[in-house]
C-alpha positions in Angstrom: 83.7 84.8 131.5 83.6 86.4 128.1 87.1 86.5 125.9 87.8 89.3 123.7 91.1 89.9 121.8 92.0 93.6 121.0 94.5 94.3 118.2 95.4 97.7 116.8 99.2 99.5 117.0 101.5 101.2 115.1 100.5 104.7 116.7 98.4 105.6 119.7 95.4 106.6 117.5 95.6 102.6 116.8 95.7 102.1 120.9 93.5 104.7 122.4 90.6 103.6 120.8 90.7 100.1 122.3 91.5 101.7 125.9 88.6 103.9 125.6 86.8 101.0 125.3 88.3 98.9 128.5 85.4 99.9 131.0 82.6 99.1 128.8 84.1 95.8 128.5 84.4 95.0 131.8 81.0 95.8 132.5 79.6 93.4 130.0 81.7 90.8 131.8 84.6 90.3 129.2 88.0 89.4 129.8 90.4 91.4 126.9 93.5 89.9 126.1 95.7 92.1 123.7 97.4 91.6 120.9 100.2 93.7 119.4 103.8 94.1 118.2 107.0 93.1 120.3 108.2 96.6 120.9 105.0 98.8 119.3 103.6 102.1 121.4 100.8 99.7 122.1 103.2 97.5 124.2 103.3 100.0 127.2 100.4 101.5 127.1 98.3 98.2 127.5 101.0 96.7 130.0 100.6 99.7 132.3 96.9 98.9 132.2 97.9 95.3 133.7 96.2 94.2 130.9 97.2 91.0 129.2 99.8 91.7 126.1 101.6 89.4 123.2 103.7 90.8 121.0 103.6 88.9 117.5 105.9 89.4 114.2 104.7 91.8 112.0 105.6 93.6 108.9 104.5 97.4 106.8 102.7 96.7 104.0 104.4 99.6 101.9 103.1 100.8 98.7 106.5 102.8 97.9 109.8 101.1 96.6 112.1 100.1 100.3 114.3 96.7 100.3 112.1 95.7 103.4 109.4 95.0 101.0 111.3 91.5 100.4 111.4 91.0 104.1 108.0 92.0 105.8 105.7 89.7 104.1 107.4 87.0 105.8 106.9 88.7 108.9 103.2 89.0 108.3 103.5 85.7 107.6 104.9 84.3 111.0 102.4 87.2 112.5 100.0 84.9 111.1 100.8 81.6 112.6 101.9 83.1 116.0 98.0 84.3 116.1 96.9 81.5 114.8 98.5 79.6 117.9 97.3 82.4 120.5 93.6 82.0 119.4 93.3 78.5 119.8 94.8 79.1 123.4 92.5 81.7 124.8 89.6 80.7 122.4 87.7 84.2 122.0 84.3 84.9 121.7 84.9 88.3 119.3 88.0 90.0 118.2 88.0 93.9 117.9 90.6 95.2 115.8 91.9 98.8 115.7 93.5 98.7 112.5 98.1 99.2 111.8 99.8 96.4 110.4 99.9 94.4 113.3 96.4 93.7 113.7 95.9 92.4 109.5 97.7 88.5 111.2 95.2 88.6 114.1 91.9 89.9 112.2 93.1 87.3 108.7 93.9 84.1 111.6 90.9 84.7 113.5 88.5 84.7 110.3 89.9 81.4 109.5 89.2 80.1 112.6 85.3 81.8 112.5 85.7 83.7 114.7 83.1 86.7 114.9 85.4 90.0 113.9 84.9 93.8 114.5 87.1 96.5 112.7 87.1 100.2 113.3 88.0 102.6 110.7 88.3 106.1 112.0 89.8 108.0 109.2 87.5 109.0 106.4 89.2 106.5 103.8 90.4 102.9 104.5 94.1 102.1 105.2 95.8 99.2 103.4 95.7 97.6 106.6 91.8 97.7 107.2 91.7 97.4 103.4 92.9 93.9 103.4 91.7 92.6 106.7 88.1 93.7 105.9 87.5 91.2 103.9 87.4 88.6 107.2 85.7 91.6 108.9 81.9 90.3 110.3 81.4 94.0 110.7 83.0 97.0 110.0 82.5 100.6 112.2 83.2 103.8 110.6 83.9 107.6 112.3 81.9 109.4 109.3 79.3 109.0 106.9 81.6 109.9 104.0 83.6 106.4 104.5 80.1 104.1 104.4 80.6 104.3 100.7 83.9 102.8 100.6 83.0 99.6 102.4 81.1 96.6 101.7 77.5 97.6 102.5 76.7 94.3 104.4 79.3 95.1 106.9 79.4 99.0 107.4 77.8 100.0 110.5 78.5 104.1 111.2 79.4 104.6 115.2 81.7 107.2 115.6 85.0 106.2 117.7 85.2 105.6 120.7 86.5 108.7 123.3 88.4 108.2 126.6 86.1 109.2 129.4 88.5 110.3 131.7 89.4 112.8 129.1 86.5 115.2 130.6 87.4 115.0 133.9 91.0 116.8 133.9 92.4 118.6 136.9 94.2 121.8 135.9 96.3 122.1 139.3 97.4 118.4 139.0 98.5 119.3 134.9 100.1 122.5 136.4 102.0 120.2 138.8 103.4 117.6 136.4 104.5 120.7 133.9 106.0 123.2 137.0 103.8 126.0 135.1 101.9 128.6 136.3 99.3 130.7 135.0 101.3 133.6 134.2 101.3 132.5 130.3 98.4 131.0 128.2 99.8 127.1 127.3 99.8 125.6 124.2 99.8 121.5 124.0 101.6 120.2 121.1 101.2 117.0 119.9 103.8 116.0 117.0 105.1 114.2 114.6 108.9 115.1 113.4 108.1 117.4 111.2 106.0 118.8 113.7 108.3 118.5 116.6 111.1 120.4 114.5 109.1 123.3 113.5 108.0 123.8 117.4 111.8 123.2 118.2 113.0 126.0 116.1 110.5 128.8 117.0 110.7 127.8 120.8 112.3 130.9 121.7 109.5 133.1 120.4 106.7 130.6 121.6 108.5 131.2 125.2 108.5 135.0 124.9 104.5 134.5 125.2 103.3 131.1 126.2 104.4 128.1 128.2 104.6 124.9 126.0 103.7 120.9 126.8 105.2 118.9 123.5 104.2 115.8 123.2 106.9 114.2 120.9 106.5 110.5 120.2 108.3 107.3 120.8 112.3 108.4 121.1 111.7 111.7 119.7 112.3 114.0 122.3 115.5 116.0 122.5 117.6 116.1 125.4 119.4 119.3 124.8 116.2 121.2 125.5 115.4 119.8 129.4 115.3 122.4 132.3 114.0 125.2 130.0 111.5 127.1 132.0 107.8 127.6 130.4 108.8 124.2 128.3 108.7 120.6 128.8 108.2 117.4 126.6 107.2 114.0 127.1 107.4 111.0 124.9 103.6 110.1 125.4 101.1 110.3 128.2 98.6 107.9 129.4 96.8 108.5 132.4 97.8 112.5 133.1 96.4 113.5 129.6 93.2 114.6 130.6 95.3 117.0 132.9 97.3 118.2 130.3 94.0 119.2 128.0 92.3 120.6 131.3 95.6 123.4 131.4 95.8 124.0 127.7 94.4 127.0 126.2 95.4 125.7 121.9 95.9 122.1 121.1 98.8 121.8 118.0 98.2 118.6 116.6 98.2 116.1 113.6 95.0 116.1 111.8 94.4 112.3 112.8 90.6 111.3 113.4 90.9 110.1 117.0 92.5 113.6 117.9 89.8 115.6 116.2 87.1 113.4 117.9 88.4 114.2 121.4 89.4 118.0 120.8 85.8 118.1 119.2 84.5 116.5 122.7 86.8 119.1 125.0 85.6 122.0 122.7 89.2 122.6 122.5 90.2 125.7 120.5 93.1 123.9 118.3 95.1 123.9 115.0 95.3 121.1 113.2 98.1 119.8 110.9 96.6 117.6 108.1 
């Protein structure tokens, strides 16, 4: 059988890609091994999947003054070695890399081990991440034309990103279900970020008066002194029931990332986005 080695993570715009991706994999006959951080988003979301997850060391390349500056570049380091060592064990074919700091180890260890490497950009201009790995990049896929320019022309291939499937196919009693909502008030998703998450938080009251709320908040952002309120509830991420949740929304709130513009554009979601 075919290996592959997914890498990406940092966010779930650096996951979902790579999971979107999972079926088409299989059916070509590949068997994906993921790598990530130790504790990363990407961690549950690809464990749940029962697929195959290491964690390495790895370290934010920051372009702002922080004392972990003197710290992370040893991490990236180690990240290096420790993929260096995982490669040689399950000897892939092709590595496909998401982009986040965790994948620039994994893409850099397994171009020095020729090792055939895709990257996917999805936001119009490179990352520091993608910026450095590209350059042991075989080929590089972009979201939109604009970005062809801004990568070596030899490797630039323009695809779009990849969308979840599953995404079309929501059920709007099983979303109604998992929020205990009705249809007695529109619903408006929110997906944050902090600053996001506290501007929701602070009009809730009003928002309530009118429409029933699913917040999406992140990673160990939700806030426990809101539970139980009827027409509102909050999740730290979901996986598998998010094709529900777009099937019973009626606006999408969310970051202005590329992956979420790419799936609300596929829904024909009526949304506002937060650049």
């Amino acid at each position: 059988m075919k290996q592959i080695i997914l890498t990406g993570g940092g966010t779930a715009g650096h996951v979902t890609p790579n999971i979107a991706l999972l079926p088409s994999l299989a059916a070509a006959g590949y068997q994906v091994t993921y790598i990530g951080s130790y504790t990363g988003i990407e961690k549950q979301l690809i464990e749940d999947l029962g697929i195959t997850y290491y964690g390495i060391s790895s370290g934010k390349l920051r372009r702002y003054k922080s004392w972990k500056n003197l710290t992370d570049p040893f991490r990236v380091i180690a990240g290096y070695f420790q993929s260096r060592k995982l490669i040689r064990k399950i000897k892939p074919d092709i590595v496909f890399s998401k982009g986040g700091f965790v994948s620039v180890p994994v893409v850099l260890a397994a171009s020095h081990k020729h090792i055939p490497v895709i990257i996917h950009e999805s936001d119009m201009t490179p990352g520091l991440a993608n910026k450095i790995a590209m350059r042991g990049a075989t080929k590089i896929c972009c979201n939109f034309p604009e970005t062809l320019k801004y990568l070596p022309k030899d490797k630039a291939v323009l695809t779009g990103s990849p969308i979840r499937h599953e995404l079309l196919l929501g059920n709007k009693p099983a979303g109604l279900k998992l929020c205990g909502f009705n249809t007695s008030k529109p619903i408006i998703l929110v997906v944050g970020a902090v600053k996001v998450n506290n501007a929701v938080r602070a009009i809730l009251p009003e928002l309530l008066k009118k429409y029933q709320v699913v917040h999406l908040c992140g990673k160990g952002k939700t806030d426990a002194s809101l539970n139980g309120i009827d027409g509102y509830i909050q999740f730290e991420y979901i996986s598998d029931q998010m094709r529900d949740l777009f099937a019973i929304s009626d606006i999408v709130i969310s970051r202005a990332g590329a992956n979420a513009i790419c799936e609300l554009l596929a829904l024909r979601k009526p949304n506002i986005l937060i650049p």
